[in-house]
N, C-alpha and C positions, 0 to 999 in steps of 0.2 A: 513526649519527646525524650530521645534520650543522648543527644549532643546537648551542652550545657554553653553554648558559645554565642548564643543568639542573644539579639536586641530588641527589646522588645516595648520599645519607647513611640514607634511608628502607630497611627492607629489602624486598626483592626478592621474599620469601613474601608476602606479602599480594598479589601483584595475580594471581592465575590463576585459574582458572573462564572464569564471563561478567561485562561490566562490571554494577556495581548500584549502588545509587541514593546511592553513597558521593559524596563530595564529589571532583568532578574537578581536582586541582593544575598547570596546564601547564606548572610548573620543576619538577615532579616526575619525572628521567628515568626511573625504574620504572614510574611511569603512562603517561606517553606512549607509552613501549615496548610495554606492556603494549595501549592499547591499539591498536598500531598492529598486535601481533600478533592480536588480534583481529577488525581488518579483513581481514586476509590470508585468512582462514576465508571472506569470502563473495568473492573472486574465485578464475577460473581459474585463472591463471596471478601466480603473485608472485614478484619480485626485488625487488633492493638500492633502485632507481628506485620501484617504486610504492611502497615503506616511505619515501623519502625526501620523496614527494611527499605521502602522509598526513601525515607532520609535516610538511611545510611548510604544510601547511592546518592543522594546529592551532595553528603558530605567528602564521600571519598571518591565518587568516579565520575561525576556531574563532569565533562571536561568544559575546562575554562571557557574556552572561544565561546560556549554556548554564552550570549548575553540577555538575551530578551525572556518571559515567562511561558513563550508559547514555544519556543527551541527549548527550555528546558520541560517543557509539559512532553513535546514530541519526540523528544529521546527516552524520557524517563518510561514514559507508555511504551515503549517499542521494548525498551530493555527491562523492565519490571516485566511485560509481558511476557517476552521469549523466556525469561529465566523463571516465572512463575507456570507459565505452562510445560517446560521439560521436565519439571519438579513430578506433575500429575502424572 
C-alpha cells in the first residue's frame, strides 16, 4: 500500500467473498485491500503497479456519493479497466 492513512484496527475476516452493498470506508485498510483484491480477479495480468494504481484511484478519484463496496467495486472495474486497456 502506499497511502499511509489507513486504519487498520477492523478485522480482516469480514471482507472476502464479493464486495456487497455494506458501507464502503476508504481509511478502512482491510477494505481497500480487499477491494483491490477484488479488482485483480477481472484482469489478465496483475502486479504490485496495478494494485497500487487501484488505490490511488480510490484515494483520489473514488467520487464520494459512491457509498456501498459493490458501487465502489463497479466504478473502480470500469475505470481501472478503460484506463488499463488504452494503455495496451
Amino acid at each position: 500500500m502506499i497511502l499511509n492513512h489507513y486504519d487498520w484496527n477492523n478485522p480482516s475476516a469480514l471482507y472476502e467473498g464479493t464486495p456487497t452493498r455494506r458501507s464502503f470506508n476508504r481509511g478502512n485498510g482491510f477494505q481497500v485491500l480487499f477491494l483491490i483484491n477484488c479488482c485483480s480477479a477481472f484482469l489478465e495480468t496483475f502486479s504490485v503497479k496495478e494494485g497500487q494504481n487501484i488505490e490511488t484511484l480510490i484515494g483520489g478519484r473514488l467520487p464520494e456519493e459512491l457509498k456501498s463496496e459493490v458501487s465502489a467495486f463497479h466504478w473502480l472495474r470500469s475505470t481501472f479497466s478503460n484506463e488499463w486497456t488504452s494503455k495496451v
